[in-house]
N, C-alpha and C positions, 0 to 999 in steps of 0.2 A: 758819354753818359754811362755807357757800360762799364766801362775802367771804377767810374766813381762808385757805382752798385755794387761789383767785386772786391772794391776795398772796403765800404762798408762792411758785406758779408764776412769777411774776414777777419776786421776789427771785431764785430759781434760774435762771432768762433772765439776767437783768444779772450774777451773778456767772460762770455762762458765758459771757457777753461780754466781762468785766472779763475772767476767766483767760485768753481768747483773745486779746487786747491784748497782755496780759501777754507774751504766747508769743510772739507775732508781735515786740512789740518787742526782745524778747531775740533772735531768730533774728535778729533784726534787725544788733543789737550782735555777735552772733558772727558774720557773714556780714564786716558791716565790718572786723571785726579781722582776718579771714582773708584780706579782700582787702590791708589794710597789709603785715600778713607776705610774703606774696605780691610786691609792690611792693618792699619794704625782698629778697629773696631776688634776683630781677629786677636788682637796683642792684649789689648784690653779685657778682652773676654776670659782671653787664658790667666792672666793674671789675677782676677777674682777669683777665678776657679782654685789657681792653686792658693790663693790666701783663705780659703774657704778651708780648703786641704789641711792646711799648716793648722788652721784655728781648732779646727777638729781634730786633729791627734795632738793637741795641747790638750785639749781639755778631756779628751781620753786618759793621757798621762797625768794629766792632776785627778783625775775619778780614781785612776787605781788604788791608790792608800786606802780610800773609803769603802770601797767593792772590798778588798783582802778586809777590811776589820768588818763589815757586816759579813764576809764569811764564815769569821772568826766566831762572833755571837750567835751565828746562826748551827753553827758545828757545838756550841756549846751550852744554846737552849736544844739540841739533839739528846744531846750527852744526858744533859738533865730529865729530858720526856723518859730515853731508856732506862736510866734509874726510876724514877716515878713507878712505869710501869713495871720492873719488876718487884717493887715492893709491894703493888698492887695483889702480885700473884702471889705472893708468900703466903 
């Protein structure tokens, strides 16, 4: 009767160990997978960011023409106020 107690106990050790295995490698497998998602989210991210980048110094580079020719008019309703006002003083 003792014999058969001690093999029980023993079977019930090892399949608590087995179950623990078990456990561990699955936390295992969802640990890893959470860290891909994580990675693949990370790639994602950066990649908007810099399409964000790109879109904005495009249209930085297309405002320029418009920015130089209203500096253009504005240097040269200047020109015009300075003349105005010296005729003023005459």
């Amino acid at each position: 009767m003792n014999d058969i107690n001690n093999q029980q106990n023993v079977q019930s050790a090892d399949t608590s160990e087995i179950l623990a295995a078990k456990l561990a490698f699955f936390g295992s497998v969802l640990a890893t997978i959470g860290d891909g998602i994580t990675a693949l989210a990370a790639g994602i991210a950066l990649q908007g960011i810099e399409n964000t980048n790109n879109q904005n110094s495009t249209e930085q580079l297309n405002q320029l023409p418009q920015v130089e020719q209203m500096q253009k008019q504005i240097d040269q309703l200047t020109r015009k106020i300075d003349r105005m006002e010296r005729k003023n003083r005459r």
